[in-house]
VOLUM-397015 format. One line per 2 residues: their letters; for each residue x, y, z of N, C-alpha, C. Coordinates in nm, 4 decimals. Example, Ala and Ser with C-alpha at 12.3 -4.5 7.8 and 13.67 -1.06 7.14 Angstrom:
REM residues 2
as	1.3190 -0.5690 0.7800 1.2300 -0.4500 0.7800 1.3200 -0.3300 0.7800 ~ 1.2850 -0.2250 0.7080 1.3670 -0.1060 0.7140 1.2900 0.0030 0.7870 .
END
This chain:
REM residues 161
xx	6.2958 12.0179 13.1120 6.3427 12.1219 13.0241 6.4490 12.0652 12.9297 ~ 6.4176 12.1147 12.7849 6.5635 12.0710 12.6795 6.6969 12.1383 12.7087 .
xx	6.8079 12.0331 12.7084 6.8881 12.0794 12.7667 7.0121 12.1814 12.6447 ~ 6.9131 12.2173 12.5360 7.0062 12.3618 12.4802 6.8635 12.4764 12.4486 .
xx	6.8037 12.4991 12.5755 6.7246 12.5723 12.5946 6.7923 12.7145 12.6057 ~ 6.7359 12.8735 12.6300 6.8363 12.9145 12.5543 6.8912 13.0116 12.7365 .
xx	6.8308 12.9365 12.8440 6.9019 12.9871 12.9902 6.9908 12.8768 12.9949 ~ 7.0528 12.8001 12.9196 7.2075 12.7334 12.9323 7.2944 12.7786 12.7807 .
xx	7.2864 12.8833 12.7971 7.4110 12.9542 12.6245 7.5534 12.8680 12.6669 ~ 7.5546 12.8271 12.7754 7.7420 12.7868 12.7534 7.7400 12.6400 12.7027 .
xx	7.6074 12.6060 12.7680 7.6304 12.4562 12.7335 7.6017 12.4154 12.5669 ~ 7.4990 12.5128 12.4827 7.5234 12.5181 12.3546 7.6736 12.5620 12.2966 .
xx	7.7033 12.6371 12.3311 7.8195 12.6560 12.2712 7.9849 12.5130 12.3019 ~ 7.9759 12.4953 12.3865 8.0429 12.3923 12.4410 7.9816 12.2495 12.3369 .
xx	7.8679 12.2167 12.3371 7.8689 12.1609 12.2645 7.8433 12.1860 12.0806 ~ 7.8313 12.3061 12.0517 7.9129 12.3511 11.9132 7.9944 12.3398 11.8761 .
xx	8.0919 12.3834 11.9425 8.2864 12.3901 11.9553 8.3121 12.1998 11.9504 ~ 8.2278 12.1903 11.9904 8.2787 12.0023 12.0059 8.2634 11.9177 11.8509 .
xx	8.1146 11.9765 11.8284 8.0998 11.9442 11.6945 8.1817 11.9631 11.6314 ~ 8.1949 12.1244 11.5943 8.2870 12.1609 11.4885 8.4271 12.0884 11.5034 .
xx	8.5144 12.0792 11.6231 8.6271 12.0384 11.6261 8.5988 11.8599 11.6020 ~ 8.5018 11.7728 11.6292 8.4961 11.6630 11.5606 8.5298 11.6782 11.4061 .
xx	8.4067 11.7050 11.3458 8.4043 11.7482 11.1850 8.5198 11.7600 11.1548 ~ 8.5948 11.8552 11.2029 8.7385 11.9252 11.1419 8.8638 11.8011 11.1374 .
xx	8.8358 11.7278 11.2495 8.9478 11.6225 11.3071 8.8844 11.5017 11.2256 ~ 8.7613 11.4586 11.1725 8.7608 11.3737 11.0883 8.7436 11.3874 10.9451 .
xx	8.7805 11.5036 10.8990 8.7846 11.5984 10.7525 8.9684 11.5433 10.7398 ~ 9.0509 11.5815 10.8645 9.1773 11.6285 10.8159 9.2101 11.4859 10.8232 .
xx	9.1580 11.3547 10.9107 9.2034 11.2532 10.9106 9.1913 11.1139 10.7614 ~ 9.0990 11.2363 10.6798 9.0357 11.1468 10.5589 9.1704 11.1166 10.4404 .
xx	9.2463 11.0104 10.3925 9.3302 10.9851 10.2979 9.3391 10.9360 10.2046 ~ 9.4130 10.9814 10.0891 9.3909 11.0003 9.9758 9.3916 10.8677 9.9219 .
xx	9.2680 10.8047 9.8126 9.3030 10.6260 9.7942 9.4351 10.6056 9.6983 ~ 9.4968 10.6766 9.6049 9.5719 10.6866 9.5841 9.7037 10.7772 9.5872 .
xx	9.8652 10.7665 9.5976 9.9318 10.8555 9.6266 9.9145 10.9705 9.5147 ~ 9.9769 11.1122 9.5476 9.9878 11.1989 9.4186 10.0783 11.1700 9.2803 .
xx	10.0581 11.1945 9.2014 10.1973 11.1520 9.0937 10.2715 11.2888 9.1014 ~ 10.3758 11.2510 9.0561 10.4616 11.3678 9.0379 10.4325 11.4362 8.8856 .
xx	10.4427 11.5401 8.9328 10.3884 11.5980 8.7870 10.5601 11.6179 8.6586 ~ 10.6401 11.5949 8.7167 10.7295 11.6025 8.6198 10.8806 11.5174 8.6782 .
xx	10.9757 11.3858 8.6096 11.0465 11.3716 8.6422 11.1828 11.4543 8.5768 ~ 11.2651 11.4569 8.6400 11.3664 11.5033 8.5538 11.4168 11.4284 8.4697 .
xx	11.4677 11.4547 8.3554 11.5254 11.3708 8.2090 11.6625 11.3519 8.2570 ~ 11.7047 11.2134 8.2308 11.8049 11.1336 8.2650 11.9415 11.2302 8.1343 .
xx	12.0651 11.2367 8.1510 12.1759 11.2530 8.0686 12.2106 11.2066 8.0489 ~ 12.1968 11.1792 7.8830 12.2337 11.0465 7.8331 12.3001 11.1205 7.6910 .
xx	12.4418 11.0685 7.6650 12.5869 11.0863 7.6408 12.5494 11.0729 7.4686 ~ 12.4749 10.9723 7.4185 12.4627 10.9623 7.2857 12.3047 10.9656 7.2293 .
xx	12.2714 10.8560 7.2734 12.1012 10.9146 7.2478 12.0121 10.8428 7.3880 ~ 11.8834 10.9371 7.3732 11.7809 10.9491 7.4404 11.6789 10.8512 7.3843 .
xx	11.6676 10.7779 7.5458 11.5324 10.7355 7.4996 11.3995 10.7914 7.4482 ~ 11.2997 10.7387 7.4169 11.1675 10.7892 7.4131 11.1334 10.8209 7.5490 .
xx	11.0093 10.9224 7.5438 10.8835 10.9382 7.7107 10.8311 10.8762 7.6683 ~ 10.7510 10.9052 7.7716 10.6566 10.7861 7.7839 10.5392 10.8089 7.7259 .
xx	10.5140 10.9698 7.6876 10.4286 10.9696 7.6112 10.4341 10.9770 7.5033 ~ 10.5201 10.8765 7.3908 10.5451 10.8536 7.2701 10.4911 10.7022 7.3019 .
xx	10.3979 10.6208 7.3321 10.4197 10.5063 7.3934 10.4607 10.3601 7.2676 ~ 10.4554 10.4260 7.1542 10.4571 10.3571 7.0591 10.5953 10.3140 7.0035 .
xx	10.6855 10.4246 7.0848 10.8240 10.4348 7.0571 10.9312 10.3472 7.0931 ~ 10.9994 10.2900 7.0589 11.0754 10.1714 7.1460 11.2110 10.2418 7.1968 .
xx	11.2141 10.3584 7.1850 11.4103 10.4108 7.2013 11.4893 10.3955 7.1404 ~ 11.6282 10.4328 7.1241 11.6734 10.4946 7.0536 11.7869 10.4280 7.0581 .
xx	11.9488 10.3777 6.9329 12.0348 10.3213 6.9727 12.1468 10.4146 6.9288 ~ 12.2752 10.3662 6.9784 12.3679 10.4147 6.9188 12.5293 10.3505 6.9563 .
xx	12.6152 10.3792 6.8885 12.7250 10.3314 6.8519 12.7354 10.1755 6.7668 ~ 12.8195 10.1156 6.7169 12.8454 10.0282 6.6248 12.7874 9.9909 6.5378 .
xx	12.7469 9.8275 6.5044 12.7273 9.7701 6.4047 12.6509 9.6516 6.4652 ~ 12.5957 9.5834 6.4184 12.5209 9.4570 6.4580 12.6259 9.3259 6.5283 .
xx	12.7347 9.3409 6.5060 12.7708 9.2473 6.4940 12.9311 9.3340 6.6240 ~ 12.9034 9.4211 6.6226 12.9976 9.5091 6.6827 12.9312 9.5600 6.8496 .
xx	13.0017 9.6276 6.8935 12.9036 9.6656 7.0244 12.8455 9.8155 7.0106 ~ 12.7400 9.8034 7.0630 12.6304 9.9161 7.0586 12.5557 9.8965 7.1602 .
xx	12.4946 10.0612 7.2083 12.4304 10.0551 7.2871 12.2747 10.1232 7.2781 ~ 12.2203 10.0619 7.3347 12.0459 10.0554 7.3138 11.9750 10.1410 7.4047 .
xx	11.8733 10.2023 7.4393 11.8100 10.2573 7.5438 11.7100 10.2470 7.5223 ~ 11.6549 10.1886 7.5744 11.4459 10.1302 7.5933 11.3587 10.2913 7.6471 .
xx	11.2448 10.2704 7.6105 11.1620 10.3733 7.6438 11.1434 10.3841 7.8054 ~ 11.1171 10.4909 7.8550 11.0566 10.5017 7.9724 10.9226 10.4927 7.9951 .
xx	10.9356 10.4032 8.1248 10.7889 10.3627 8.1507 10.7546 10.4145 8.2835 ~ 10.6598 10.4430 8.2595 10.5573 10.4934 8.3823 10.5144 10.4100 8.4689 .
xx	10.5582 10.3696 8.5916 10.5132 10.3100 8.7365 10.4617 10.3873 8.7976 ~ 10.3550 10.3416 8.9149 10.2832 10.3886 9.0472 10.3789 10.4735 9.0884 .
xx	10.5072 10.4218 9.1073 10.6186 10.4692 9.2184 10.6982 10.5822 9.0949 ~ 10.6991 10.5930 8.9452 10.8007 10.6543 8.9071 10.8590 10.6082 8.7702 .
xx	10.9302 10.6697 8.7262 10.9781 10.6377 8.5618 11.0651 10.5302 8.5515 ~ 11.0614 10.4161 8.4577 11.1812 10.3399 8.4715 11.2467 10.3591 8.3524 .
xx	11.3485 10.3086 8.3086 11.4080 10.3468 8.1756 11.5451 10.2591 8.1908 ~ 11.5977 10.1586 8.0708 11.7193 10.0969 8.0955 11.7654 10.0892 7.9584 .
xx	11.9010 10.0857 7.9803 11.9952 10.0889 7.8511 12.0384 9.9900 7.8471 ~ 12.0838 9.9457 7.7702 12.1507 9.7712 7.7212 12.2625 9.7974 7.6254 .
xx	12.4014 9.7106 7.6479 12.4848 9.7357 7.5785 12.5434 9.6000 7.5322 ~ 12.5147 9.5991 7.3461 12.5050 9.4497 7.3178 12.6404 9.4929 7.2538 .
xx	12.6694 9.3323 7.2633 12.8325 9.3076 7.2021 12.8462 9.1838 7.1196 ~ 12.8362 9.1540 7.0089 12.8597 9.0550 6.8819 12.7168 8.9827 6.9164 .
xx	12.5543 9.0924 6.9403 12.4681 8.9907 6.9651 12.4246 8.9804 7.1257 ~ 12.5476 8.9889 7.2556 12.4964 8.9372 7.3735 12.4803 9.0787 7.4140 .
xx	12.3973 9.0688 7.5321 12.3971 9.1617 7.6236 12.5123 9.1328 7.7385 ~ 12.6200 9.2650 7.7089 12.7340 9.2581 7.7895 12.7144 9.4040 7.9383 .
xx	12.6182 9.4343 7.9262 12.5738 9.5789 8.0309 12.4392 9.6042 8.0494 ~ 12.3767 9.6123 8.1516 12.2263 9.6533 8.1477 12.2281 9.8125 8.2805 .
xx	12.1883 9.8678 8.2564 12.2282 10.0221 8.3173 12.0367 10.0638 8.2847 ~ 12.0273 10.0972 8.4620 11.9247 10.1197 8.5000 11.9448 10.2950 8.4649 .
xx	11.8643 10.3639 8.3812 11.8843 10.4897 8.3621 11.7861 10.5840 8.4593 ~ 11.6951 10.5475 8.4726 11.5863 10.6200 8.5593 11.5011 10.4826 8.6319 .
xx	11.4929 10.5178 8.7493 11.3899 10.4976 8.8134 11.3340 10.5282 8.9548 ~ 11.2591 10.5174 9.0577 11.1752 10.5516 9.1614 11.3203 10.6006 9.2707 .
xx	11.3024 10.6928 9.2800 11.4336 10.7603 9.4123 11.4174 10.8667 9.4662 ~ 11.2271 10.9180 9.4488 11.2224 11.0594 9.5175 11.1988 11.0185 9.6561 .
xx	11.1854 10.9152 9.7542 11.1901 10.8848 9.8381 11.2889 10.7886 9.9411 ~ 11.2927 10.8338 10.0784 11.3874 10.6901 10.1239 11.3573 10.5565 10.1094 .
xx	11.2035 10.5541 10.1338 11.1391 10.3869 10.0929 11.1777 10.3632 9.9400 ~ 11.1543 10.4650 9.8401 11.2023 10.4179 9.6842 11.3455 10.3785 9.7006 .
xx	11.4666 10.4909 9.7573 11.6012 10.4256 9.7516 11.6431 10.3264 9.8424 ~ 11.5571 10.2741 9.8948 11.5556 10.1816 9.9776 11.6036 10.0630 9.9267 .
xx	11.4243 10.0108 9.8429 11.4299 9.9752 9.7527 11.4348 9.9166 9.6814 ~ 11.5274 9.9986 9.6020 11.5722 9.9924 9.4356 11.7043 9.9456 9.4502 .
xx	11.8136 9.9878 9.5740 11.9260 9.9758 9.6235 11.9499 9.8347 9.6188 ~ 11.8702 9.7353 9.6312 11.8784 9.5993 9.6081 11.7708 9.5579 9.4421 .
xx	11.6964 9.5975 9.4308 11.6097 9.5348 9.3292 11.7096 9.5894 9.1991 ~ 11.7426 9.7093 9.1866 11.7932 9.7161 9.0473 11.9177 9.6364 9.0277 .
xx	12.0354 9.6044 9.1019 12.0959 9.5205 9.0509 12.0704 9.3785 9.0602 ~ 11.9557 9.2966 9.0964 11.9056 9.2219 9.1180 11.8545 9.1815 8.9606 .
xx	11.8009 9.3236 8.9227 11.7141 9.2772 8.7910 11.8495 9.2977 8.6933 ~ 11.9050 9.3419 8.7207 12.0648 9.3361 8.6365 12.1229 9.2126 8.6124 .
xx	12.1370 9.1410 8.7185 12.2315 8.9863 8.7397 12.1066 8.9225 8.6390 ~ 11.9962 8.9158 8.7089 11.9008 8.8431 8.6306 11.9072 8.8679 8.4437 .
xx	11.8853 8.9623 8.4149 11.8891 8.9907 8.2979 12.0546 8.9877 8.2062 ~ 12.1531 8.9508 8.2701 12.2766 8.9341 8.2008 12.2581 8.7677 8.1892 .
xx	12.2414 8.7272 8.3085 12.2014 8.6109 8.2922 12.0875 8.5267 8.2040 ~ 11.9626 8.5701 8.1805 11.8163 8.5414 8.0721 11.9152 8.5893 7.9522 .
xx	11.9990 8.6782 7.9415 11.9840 8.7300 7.8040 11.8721 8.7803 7.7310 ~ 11.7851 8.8338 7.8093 11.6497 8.8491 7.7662 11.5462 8.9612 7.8184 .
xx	11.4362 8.9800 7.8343 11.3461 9.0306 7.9377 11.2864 8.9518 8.0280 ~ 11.2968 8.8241 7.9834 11.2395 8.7164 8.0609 11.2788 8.7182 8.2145 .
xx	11.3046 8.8068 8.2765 11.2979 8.7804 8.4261 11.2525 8.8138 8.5489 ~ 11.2441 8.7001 8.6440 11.1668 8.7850 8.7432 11.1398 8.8807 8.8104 .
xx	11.0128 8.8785 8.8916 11.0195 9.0367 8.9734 11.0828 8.9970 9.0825 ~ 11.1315 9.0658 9.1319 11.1682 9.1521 9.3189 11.0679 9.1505 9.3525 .
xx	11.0795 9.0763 9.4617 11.0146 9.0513 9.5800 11.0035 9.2140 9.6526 ~ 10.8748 9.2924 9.6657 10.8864 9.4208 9.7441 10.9330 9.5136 9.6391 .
xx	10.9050 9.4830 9.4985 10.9769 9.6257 9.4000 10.8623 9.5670 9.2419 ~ 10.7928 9.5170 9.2572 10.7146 9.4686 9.1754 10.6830 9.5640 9.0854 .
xx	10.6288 9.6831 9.1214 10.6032 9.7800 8.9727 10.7190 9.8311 8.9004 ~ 10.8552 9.8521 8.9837 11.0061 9.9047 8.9451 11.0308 9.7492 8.8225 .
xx	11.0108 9.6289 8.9020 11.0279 9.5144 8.7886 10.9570 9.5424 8.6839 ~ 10.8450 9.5656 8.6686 10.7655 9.5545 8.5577 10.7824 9.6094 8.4636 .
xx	10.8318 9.8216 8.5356 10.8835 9.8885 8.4556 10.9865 9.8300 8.3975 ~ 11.1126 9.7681 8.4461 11.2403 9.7646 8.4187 11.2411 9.6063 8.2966 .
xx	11.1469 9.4849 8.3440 11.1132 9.4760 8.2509 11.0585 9.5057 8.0931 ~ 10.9612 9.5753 8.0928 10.9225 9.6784 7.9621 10.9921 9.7443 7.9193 .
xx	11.0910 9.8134 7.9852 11.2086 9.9045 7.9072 11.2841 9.8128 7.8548 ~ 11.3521 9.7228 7.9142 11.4274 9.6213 7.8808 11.4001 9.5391 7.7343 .
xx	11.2716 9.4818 7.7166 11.1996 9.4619 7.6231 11.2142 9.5388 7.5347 ~ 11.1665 9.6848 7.5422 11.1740 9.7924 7.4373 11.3523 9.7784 7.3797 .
xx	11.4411 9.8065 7.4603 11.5414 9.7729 7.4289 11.5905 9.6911 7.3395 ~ 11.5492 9.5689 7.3598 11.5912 9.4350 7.2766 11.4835 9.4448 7.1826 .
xx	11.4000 9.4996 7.1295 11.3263 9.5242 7.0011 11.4311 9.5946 6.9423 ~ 11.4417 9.7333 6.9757 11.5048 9.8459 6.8909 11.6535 9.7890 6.8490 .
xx	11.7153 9.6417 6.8713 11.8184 9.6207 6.8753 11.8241 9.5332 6.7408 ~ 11.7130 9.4858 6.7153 11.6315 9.3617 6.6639 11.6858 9.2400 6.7435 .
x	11.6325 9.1846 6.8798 11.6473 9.1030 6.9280 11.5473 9.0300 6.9300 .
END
């Protein structure tokens, strides 16, 4: 005799309930190939001018105070990472870069402020030092570099560097 014949009803149902609760337990265990983005960061406060978003991508940011030859300060566009917005300001003085000020980047999480807690002043020392964009990534912060690179860049365009 088949054994979900219909003088064993418990043992069909027993094995229904099993099914279904498989299905369900390998439905809820399925994960997403990529994380969600955030649908909106908050805009950084910034004292004289604002950078560009990121969806101006053509935009390099925005400067303000002095003279070329005087000190002024620069703010590169924000860029869009996996992890989050980056955005950095630069504050040149007769020509050098005398300040690099990380304005936005990845901190909606403990792993992001984790981090960034070492990589952003990392890419700081580096970049007072290059005088440039020219510098490396962080080891473990690779898309935050890339961003912070590209802003940085944007920066020293809008400066004419």
């Amino acid at each position: 005799m088949h054994a979900l014949r219909k003088n064993r009803p418990l043992r069909r149902v027993v094995l229904a309930s099993a099914a279904t609760v498989s299905g369900l337990v390998m439905l809820l265990s399925l994960k997403p190939h990529t994380p969600p983005e955030i649908a909106a960061a908050p805009a950084p406060a910034a004292s004289s001018g604002a950078g560009a978003t990121a969806g101006s991508s053509g935009s390099s940011g925005s400067s303000s105070g002095g003279t070329a030859t005087g000190t002024r300060t620069v703010t590169g566009r924000t860029v869009r990472t996996r992890w989050g917005p980056v955005q950095v300001r630069i504050t040149l003085k007769n020509g050098r870069i005398t300040e690099v000020t990380a304005v936005a980047y990845p901190s909606a999480n403990p792993r992001d402020q984790e981090i960034n807690s070492y990589a952003i002043p990392e890419l700081r020392r580096e970049a007072l030092a290059a005088q440039s964009a020219d510098i490396d990534s962080v080891s473990g912060a690779t898309y935050t570099s890339d961003g912070y690179r590209q802003s940085l860049q944007s920066a020293l365009d809008s400066a004419g560097r």
